[in-house]
C-alpha positions in Angstrom: 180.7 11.6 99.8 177.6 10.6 99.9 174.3 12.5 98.1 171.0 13.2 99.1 168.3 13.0 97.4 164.6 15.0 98.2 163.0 12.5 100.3 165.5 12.5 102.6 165.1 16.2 103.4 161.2 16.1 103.4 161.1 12.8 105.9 163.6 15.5 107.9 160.1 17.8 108.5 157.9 15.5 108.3 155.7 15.9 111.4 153.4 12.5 110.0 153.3 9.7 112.6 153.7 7.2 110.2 157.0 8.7 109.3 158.7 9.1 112.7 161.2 6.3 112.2 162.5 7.7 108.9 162.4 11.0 110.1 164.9 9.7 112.8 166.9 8.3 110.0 167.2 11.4 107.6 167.7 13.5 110.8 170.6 11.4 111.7 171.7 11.4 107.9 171.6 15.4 108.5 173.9 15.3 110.7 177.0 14.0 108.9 179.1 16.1 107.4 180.1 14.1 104.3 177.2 14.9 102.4 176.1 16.6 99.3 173.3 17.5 97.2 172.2 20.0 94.0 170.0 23.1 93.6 167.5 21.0 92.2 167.0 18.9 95.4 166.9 22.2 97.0 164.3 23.6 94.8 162.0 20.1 95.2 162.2 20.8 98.7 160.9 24.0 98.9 158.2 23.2 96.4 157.0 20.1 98.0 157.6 21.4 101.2 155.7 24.6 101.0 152.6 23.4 98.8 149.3 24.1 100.0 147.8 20.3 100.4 151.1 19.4 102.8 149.5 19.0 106.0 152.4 20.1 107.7 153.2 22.8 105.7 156.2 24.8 106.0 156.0 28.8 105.6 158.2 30.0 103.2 160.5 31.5 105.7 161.1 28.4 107.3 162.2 26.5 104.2 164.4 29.1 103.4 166.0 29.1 106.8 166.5 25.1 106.1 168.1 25.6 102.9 170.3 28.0 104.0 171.3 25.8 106.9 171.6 22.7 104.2 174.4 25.3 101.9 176.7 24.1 104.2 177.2 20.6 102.2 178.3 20.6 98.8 175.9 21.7 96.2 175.8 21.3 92.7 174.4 23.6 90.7 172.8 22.9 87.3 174.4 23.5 84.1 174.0 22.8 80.3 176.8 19.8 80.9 175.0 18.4 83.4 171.5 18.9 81.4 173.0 17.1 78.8 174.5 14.6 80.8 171.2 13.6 82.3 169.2 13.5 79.4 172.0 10.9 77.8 171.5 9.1 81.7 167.1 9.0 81.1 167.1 7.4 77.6 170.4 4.8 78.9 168.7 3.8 82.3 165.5 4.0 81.5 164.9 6.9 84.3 162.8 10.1 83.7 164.9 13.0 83.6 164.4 14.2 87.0 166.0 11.0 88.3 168.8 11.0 86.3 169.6 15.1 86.8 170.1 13.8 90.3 172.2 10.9 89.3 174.7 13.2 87.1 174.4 15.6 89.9 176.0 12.8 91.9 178.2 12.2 89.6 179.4 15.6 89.4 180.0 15.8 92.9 182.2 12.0 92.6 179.9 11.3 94.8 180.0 7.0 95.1 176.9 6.3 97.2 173.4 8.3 96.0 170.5 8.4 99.3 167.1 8.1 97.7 164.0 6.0 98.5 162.7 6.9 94.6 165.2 5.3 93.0 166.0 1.0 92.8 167.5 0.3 96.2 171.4 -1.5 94.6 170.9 0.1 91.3 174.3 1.3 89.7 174.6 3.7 87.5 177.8 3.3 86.3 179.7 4.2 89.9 177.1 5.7 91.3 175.3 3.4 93.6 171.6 4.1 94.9 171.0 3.2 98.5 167.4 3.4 100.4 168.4 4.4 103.8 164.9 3.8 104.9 164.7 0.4 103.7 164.6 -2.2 107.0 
């Protein structure tokens, strides 16, 4: 299993022609079926996603329509274990607490291999490694 971090889904919407390759990469990412990811990465998404200074902006009823098609991964939700797993995984790593909420979420999931472009490309947090699927 592999989990997904934020990024990936925005790049996914991202209309910016700066960001057509990785938007073919988390597109393609998408499109597996071995994939997880948390409520948290769900609610980032709608927040960035829908914020007014996105200059392609989605309406609310269109992130809602991609998070309901995104439901059909695995999703961990957030819990006081995991709250309290991540806030022992911030002040070990070194990470803020966002980070590592998505790193226990991971974790949770026994997922081995975390997609994120905001984390250390390599970096292992104890069996969960963090690849950058948009790094060339």
């Amino acid at each position: 299993m592999r989990f997904v971090d934020t990024n990936v889904l925005l790049y996914a919407v991202s209309t910016a022609d700066d960001e057509r390759e990785k938007r073919e990469v988390a597109l393609s990412i998408l499109g597996a079926d071995d994939l997880a990811l948390s409520v948290q990465v769900l609610q980032e998404f709608y927040v960035q996603a829908t914020r007014s200074s996105r200059p392609d902006r989605l309406t609310h009823d269109q992130a809602v329509s991609l998070i309901d098609s995104w439901l059909r991964f695995q999703v961990q939700e957030t819990s006081i274990t995991l709250l309290q797993q991540a806030l022992s995984t911030s002040v070990r790593w070194q990470v803020s607490y966002w980070d590592a909420a998505i790193v226990e979420a991971a974790r949770a999931l026994r997922c081995a291999t975390l997609l994120s472009e905001d984390l250390q490309d390599g970096m292992d947090f104890a069996g969960v490694h963090v690849r950058d699927p948009f790094r060339a």
